[in-house]
C-alpha positions as a printed Julia matrix, in Angstrom:
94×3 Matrix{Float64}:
  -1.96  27.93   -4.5
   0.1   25.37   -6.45
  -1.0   21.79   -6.11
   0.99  18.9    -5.29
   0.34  15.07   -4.75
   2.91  12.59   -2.67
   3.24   9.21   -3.2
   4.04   6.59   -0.3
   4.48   2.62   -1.65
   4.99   0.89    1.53
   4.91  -3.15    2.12
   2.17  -4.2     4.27
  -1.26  -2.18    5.15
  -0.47  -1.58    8.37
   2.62   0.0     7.1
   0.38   2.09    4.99
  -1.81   3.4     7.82
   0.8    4.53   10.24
   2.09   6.04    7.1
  -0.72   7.59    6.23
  -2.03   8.76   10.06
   1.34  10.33   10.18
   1.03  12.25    6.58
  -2.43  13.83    7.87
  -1.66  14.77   11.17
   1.85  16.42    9.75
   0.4   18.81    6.74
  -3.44  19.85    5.79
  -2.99  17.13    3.16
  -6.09  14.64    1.59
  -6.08  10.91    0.95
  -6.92  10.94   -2.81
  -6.53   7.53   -3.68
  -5.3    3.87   -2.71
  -3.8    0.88   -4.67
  -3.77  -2.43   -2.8
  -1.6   -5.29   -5.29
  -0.4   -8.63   -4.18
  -3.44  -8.9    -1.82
  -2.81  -5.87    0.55
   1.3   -6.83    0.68
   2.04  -3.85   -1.39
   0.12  -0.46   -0.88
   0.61   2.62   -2.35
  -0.9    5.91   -0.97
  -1.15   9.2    -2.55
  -2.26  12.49   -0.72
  -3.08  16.03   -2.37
  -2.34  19.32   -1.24
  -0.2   22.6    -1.54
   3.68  21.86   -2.22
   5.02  22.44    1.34
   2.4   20.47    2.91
   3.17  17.96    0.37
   6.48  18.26    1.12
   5.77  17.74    4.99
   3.31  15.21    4.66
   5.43  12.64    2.48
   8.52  13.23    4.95
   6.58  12.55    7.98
   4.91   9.57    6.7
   8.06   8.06    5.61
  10.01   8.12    8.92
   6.38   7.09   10.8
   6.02   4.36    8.44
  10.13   3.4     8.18
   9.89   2.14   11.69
   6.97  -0.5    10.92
   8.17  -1.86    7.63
   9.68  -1.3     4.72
   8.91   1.29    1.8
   9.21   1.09   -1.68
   9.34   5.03   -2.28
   7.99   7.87   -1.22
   7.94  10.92   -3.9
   6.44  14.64   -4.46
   5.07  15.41   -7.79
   4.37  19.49   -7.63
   1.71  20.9   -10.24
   0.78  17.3   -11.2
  -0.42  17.24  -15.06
  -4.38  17.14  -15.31
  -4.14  13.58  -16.79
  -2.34  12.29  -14.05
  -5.07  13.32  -11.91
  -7.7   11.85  -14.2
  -5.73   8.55  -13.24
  -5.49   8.66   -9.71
  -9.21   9.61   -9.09
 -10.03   6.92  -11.38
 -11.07   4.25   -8.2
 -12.62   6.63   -5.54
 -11.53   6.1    -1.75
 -13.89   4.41    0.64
């Protein structure tokens, strides 16, 4: 099974979290790490998986979190490079 990771930059936490509820309950996706900047005003999600439920995942939480506020981008990496992985589970989720 190929890995993927999606990325969801949303403005706003609560953005992020009906972004985010949506991405989980969509696709057998996990929450690998957040990135809070400009005090919580900018938040940027990513989730691990298989491709499709990558793919599922970052489409759902898009739309969910489209009709809350706005998002800065929302984008599938498939077979994510080893380093890039080393730099998202740098800051471990809570």
């Amino acid at each position: 099974m190929e890995k993927a990771i999606a990325l969801l930059e949303v403005q706003a936490m609560v953005t992020a979290i009906v972004g985010l509820d949506a991405m989980v309950k969509a696709a057998d996706v996990k929450l690998i790490h957040v990135e809070k900047r400009l005090g919580g005003r900018l938040v940027t999600l990513v989730v691990e998986g298989n491709v499709s439920a990558v793919q599922a995942a970052a489409e759902a939480g898009k739309a969910a979190a489209a009709e809350v506020g706005p998002v800065k981008l929302c984008e599938v990496i498939a077979r994510p490079h080893e380093e890039v992985m080393k730099f998202l589970r740098t800051d471990p989720v809570p």
